[in-house]
C-alpha positions in Angstrom: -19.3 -2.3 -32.1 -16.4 -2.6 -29.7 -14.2 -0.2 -30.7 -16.9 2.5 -30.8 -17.9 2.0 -27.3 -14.4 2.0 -26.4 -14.6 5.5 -28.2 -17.7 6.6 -26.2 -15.9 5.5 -23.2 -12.5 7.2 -23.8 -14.7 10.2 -24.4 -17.4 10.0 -21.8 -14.2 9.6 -19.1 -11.8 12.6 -20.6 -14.8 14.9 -20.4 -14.3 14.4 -16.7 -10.9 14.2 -16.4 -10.8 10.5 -16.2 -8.1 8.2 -17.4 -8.7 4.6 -19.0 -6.0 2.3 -17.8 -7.2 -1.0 -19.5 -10.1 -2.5 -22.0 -10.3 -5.8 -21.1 -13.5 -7.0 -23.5 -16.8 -5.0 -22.9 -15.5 -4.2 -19.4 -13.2 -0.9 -18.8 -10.9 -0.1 -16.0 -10.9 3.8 -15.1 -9.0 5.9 -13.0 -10.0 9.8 -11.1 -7.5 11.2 -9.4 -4.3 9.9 -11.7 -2.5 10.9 -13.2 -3.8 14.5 -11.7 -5.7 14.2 -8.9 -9.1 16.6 -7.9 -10.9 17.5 -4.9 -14.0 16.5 -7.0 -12.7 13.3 -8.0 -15.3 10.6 -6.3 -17.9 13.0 -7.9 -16.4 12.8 -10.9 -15.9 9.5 -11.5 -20.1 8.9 -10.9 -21.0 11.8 -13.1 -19.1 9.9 -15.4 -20.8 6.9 -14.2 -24.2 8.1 -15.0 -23.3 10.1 -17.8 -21.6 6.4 -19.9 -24.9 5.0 -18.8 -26.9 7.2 -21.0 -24.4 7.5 -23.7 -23.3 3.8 -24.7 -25.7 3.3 -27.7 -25.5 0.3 -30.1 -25.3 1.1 -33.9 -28.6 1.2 -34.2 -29.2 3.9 -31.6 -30.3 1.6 -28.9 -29.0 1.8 -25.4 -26.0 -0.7 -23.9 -26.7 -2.4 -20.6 -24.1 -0.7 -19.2 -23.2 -1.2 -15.5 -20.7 0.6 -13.6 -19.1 0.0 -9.8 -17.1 3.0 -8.6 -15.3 2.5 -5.6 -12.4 5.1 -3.8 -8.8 4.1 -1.9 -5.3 4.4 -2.2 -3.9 2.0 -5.1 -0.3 1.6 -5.7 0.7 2.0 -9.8 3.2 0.3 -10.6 6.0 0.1 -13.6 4.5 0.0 -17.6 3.8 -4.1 -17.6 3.6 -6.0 -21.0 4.1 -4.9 -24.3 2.7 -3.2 -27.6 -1.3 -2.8 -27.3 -0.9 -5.0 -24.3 1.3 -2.9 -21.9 -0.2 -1.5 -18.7 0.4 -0.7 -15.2 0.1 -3.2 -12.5 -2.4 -1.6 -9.8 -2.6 -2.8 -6.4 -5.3 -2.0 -4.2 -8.6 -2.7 -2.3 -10.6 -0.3 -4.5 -9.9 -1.5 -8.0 -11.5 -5.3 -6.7 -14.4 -3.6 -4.9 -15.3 -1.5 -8.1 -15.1 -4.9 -10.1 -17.5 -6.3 -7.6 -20.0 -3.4 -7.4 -20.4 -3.8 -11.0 -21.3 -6.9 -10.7 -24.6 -5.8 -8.8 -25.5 -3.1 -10.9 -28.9 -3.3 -12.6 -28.2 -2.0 -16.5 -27.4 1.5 -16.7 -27.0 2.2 -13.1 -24.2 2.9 -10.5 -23.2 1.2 -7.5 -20.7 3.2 -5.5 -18.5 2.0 -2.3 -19.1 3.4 1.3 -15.9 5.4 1.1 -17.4 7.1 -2.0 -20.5 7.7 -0.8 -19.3 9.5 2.2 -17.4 11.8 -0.7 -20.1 12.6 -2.7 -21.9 14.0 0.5 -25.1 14.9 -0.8 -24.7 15.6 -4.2 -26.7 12.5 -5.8 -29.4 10.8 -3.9 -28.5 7.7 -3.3 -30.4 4.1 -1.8 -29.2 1.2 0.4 -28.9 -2.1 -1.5 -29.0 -4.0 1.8 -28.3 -3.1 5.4 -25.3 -5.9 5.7 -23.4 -4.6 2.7 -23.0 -0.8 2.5 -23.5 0.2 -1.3 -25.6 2.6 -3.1 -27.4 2.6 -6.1 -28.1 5.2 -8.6 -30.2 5.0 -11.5 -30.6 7.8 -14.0 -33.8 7.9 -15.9 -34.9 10.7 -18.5 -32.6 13.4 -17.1 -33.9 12.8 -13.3 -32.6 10.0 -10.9 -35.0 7.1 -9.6 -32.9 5.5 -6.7 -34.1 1.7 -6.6 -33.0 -0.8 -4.7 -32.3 -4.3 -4.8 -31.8 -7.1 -2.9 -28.3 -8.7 -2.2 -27.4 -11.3 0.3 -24.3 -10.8 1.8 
């Protein structure tokens, strides 16, 4: 079951010129905007977002509570780390953290995106406050159309 939504993944993200840095279990680190960056990227990155959110199906055709944090800053790559399957590229930054955290308050097959990205994305995507004392939005695709709902988080 893993690999195969590590397939949908790899898939989902290249279709939007996305690039998977790391697996680490279930959870998936992503880049937009390396190793060629867009105009479009913060876009990108949540159309990919939403789009993961209604592919990821189990073998059985059923959907994957997927849930996705995007958040956009500078990040410093570093040198190839590790070896074999394991090797990667150290990545330091605010935005990688934040993203981990967003997820974190996603509902299942939604998107939570950072302030920064938000202010990208313009009006593109309807979006809703989670709470007034921490600025993130929520997206929530449903049958082809978006229903923005929001939820409660104590800051």
């Amino acid at each position: 079951m893993i690999g195969g939504y590590h397939r949908c993944v790899a898939e989902t993200i290249a279709h939007f010129d996305g690039f998977v840095a790391k697996y680490m279990g279930d959870g998936v680190l992503v880049y937009f905007g390396y190793p060629q960056a867009h105009e479009d990227d913060a876009e990108r990155a949540v159309r990919a977002g939403l789009a993961l959110g209604q592919a990821a199906l189990r073998p059985k055709g059923e959907a994957l509570a997927v849930r996705i944090g995007i958040a956009t800053g500078l990040v410093v790559l570093g040198d190839l780390i590790g070896s074999g399957e394991a090797q990667e590229r150290g990545v330091v930054g605010e935005a990688p953290n934040l993203a981990a955290r967003l997820q974190s308050l996603a509902e299942p097959k939604a998107v939570v995106i950072a302030s920064e990205t938000r202010r990208l994305v313009g009006e593109l995507f309807e979006c809703a406050e989670l709470a007034p004392l921490i600025t993130v939005w929520m997206i929530v695709p449903t049958n082809g159309d978006y229903l923005f709902a929001p939820i409660l988080c104590l800051a």
